[in-house]
C-alpha positions in Angstrom: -43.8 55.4 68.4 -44.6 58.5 66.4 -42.5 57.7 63.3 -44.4 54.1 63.2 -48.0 56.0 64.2 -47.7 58.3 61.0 -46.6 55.5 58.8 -49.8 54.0 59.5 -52.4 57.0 59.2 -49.7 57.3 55.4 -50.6 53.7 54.8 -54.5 53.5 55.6 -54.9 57.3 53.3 -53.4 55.6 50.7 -55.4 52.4 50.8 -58.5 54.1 51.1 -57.6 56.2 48.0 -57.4 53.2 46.3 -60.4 52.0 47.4 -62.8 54.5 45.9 -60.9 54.2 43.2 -62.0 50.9 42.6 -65.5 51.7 43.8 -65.7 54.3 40.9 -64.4 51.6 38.3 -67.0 48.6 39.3 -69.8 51.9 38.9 -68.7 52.8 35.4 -68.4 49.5 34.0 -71.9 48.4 35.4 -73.0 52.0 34.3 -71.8 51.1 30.5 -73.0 47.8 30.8 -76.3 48.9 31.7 -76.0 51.0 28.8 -75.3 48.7 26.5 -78.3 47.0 27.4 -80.9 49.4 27.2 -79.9 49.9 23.5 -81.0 46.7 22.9 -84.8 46.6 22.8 -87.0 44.0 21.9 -90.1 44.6 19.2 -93.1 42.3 18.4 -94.1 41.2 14.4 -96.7 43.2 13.3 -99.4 42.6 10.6 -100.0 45.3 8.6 -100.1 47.6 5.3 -96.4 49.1 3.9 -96.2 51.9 1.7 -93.0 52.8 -0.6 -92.5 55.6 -2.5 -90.4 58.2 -3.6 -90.2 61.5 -2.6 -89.0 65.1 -5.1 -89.5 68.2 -5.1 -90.7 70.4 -8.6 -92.6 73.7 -9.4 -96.4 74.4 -11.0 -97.2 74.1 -14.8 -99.7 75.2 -16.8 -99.3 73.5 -20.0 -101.6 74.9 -21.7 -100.7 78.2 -22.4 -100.0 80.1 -25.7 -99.1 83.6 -26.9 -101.6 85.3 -28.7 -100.7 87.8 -31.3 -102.3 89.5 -34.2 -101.6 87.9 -37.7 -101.8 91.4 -39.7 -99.9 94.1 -38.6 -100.8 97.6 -37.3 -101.9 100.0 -34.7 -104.0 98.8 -31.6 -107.4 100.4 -31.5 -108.8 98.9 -28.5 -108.0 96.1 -25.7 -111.3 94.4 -24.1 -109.8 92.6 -21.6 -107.1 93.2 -19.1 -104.9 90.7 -16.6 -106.4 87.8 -14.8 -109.8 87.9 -17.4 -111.3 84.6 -17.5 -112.1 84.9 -21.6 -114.2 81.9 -23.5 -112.7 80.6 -27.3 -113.9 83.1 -29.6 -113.8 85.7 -27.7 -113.0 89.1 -28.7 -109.2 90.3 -27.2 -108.2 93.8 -28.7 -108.6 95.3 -32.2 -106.2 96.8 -35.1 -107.4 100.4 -36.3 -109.0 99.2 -39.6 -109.2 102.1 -41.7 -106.4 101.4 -44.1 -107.1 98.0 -43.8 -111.0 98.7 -45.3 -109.4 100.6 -48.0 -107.5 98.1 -49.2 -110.3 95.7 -49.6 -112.3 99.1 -51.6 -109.1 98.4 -54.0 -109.3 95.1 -54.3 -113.3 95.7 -55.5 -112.5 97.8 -57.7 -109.4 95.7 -58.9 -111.8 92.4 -59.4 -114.4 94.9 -61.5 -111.5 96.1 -63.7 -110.3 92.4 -64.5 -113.9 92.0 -65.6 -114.0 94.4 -67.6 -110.7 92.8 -69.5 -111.7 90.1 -69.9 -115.0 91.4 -71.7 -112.8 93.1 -73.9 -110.4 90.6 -74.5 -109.7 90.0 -78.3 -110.8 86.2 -79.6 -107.4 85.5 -79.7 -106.2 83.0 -77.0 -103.6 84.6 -75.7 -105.1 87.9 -74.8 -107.8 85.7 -73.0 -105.5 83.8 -70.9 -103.6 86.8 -70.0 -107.5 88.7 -69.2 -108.5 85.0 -66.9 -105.1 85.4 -65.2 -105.7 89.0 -64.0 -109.0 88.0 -62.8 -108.2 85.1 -60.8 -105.5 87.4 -59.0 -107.5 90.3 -58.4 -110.7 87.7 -57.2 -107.7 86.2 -54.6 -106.0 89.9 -53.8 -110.0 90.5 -52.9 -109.7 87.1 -50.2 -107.0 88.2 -48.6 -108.2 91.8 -48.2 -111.7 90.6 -46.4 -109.5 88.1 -44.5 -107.0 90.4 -43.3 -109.6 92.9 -42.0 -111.2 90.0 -40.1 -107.9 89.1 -38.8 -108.0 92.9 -37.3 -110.1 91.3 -34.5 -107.9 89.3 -32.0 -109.7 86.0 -30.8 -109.0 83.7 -28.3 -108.2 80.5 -29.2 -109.4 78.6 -26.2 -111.1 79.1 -22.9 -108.8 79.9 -20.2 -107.1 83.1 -18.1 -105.2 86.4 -19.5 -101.8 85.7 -17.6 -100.5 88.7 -18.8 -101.3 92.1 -21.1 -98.2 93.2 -23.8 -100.2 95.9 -25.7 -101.8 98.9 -25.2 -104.5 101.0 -27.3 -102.3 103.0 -29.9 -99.1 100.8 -29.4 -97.5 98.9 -33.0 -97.9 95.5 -33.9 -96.4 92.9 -35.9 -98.3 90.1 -37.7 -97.1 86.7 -37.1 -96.4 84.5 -40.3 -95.1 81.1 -40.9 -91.2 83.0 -40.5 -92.2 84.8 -37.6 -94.0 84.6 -34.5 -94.9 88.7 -34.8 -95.7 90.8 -31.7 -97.1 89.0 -28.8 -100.5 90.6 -27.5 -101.6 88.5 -24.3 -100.6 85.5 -23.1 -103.2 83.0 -22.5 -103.5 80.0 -20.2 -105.8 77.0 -19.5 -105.5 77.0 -15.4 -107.9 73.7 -15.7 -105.0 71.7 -16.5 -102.0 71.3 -14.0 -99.3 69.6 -13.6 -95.8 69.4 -11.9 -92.5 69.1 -13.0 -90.1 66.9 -11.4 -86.5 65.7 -11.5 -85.8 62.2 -10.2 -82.2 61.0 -9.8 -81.5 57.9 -11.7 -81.8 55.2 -9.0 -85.1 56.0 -7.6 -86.7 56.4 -11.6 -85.7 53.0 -11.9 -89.2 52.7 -10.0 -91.2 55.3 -10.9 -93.9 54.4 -13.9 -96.9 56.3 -15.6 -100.2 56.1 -13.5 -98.6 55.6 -10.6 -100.4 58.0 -7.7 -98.8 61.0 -6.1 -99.5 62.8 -2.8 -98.2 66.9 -4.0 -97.9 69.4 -1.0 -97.6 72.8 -1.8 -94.7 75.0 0.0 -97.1 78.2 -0.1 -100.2 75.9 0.9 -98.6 73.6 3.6 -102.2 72.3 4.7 -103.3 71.6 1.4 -102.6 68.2 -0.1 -103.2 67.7 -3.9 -104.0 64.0 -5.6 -101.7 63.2 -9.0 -100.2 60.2 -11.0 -97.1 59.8 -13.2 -97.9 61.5 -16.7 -94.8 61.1 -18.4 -91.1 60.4 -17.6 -88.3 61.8 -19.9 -86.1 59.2 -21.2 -83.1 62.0 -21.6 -81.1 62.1 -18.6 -79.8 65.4 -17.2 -76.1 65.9 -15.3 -75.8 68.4 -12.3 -72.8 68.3 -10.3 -72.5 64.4 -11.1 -76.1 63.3 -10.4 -78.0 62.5 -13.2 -81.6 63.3 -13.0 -85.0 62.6 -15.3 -87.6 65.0 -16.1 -90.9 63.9 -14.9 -94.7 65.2 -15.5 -97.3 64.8 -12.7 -100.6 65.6 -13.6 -102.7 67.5 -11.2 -106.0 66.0 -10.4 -109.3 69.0 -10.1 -106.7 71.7 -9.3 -107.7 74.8 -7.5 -107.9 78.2 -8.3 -105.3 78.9 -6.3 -102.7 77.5 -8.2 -99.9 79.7 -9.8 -97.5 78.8 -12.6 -94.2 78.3 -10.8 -95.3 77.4 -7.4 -92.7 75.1 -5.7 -94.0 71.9 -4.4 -92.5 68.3 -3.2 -94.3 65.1 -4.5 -94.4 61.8 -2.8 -94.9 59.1 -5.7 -96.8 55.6 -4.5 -94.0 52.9 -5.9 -95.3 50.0 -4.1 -98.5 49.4 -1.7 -98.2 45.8 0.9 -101.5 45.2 2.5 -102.1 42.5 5.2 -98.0 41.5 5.5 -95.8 40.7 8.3 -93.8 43.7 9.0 -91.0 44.4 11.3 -88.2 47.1 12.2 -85.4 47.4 9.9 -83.4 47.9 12.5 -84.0 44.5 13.6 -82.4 43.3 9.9 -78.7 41.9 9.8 -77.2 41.0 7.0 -74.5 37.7 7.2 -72.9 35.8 4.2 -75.5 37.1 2.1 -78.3 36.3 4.1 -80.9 37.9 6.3 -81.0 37.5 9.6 -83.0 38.5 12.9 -82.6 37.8 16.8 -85.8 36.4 18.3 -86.1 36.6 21.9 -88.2 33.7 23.6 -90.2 33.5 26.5 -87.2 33.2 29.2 -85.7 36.0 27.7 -82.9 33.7 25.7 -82.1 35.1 22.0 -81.9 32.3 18.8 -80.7 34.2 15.6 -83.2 33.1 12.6 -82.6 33.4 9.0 -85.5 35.4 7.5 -86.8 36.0 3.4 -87.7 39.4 3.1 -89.4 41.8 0.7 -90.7 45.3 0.8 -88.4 47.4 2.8 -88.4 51.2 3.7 -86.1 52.7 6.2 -88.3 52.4 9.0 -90.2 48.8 8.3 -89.5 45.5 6.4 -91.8 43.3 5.2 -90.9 39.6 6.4 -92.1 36.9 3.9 -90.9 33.6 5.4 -89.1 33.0 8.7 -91.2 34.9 11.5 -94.7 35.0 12.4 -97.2 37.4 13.8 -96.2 38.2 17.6 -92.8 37.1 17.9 -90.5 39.2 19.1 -87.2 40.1 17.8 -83.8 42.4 19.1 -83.4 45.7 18.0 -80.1 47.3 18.4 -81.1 51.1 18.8 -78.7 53.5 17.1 -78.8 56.1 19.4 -78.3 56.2 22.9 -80.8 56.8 25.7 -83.5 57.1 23.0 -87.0 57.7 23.1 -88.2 54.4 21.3 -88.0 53.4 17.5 -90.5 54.9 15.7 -92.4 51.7 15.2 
């Protein structure tokens, strides 16, 4: 009676084992199942305006920009302006020391009145006064270029803009700049009214990029300030880092601040394409099969019907629908992630 007693209280442990067992399996697979249903979600066709565009990142440039130097050589006298100057064309930058420079027009004076005097001597014979005409055309050009190299003592600007930086100092040495060489740079000089920003573009987006296209340009030192641009120019030389192949492109700044710098880093978002008053759903809700296009509308009992769709403008978020769905219909969406917080739509 014992022996049969303990079988029993064996038997019923064993069954009841299995039972939660089975509980626990019936809970899970209604718990995945319920799971796989919430990541489907259903979204309605919307009518709106879709934006495409293309988004880089590029630095600040001042075009504009030269460096000045002194076309005679010498000693610096003075320096009238110093970093960060505002300075108008014409305007008077720094000074040679001009004394031997003033003596050498005196020379060329008194040159010119020698040649004169030749030639007022010059024997009837032709050849003495071609060799007397000669000597005073020289000395009548030496005298030209004396006066024009003691005006060239006076360093100028050549155009309104901003002393970026000052390379000379009263009693330092210059060289003059010549056709062969660009001699010893004095200031550099830049127009800060002109801006624009440098880009690269890898090959497949450039494909869509043209000039005058508009560009939204955010600043990484000024992340609340958003500047207007457009497409200026686009290299046609590609460049190859590490396998990618990227294109040179020039955005220019539209009424830039003063708080610009040469070099600033900055990301651009270029306006490819602009869809106003279209059918627009989730592109999640997209499925391509055999080469078409294909959604899931859900009807009014709750039933699915899978439609083909034509599509056109598409981001990563929203597709525009041309033919095959109308305003208010509702379609699947097959969430990617689990448990999420919505779509983003």
């Amino acid at each position: 009676m014992t022996v049969v007693s303990k079988r029993n209280s064996f038997l019923s442990i064993v069954l009841f084992i299995i039972g939660i067992f089975l509980v626990a399996f019936t809970c899970g697979c209604s718990s995945d199942a319920s799971t796989q249903d919430s990541e489907a979600q259903t979204v309605k066709v919307t009518r709106g305006t879709l934006e495409v565009s293309v988004e880089t990142s590029g630095h600040v440039d001042m075009p504009n920009q030269t460096n000045v130097a002194f076309e005679v050589g010498g000693t610096v006298d003075e320096v009238y302006v110093d970093l960060g100057d505002e300075v108008e064309k014409g305007q008077k930058l720094a000074k040679l020391e001009t004394s031997s420079l003033e003596r050498s027009v005196e020379q060329a004076k008194t040159n010119l009145e020698d040649a004169w005097q030749n030639l007022s001597q010059a024997g009837p014979d032709a050849r003495s006064l071609e060799v007397a005409r000669n000597q005073l055309k020289r000395a009548q050009i030496a005298l030209e270029n004396a006066r024009d190299n003691l005006e060239k003592a006076e360093l100028l600007a050549p155009f309104d803009g901003e002393i970026a930086k000052v390379m000379v100092e009263e009693g330092g040495q210059v060289v003059g700049s010549s056709a062969m060489s660009p001699g010893t740079a004095a200031f550099l000089l830049i127009d800060p009214s002109k801006v624009v920003v440098i880009a690269q573009i890898d090959e497949i987006d450039i494909a869509h990029v043209e000039r005058g296209q508009e560009a939204a340009i955010t600043l990484d030192a000024f992340p609340n300030l958003e500047l207007q641009g457009e497409v200026a120019a686009i290299s046609r030389v590609g460049e190859s880092v590490s396998g990618v192949v990227t294109y040179e492109t020039k955005l220019a700044v539209e009424d830039p601040p003063s708080t610009l710098r040469s070099g600033m880093t900055c990301t651009a978002e270029i306006a490819i394409e602009r869809k106003e008053n279209v059918l627009l759903v989730s592109t999640l809700a997209i499925k391509f099969e055999g080469g078409k296009s294909i959604v899931k509308v859900v009807g009014p009992e709750g039933e699915t019907e899978t439609m083909e769709v034509e599509i056109g403008v598409q981001t990563a978020e929203r597709t525009e629908i041309k033919e095959g769905l109308q305003e208010g219909d509702k379609v699947l969406v097959e969430s990617v992630e689990r448990g999420g917080g919505g779509l983003g739509f």
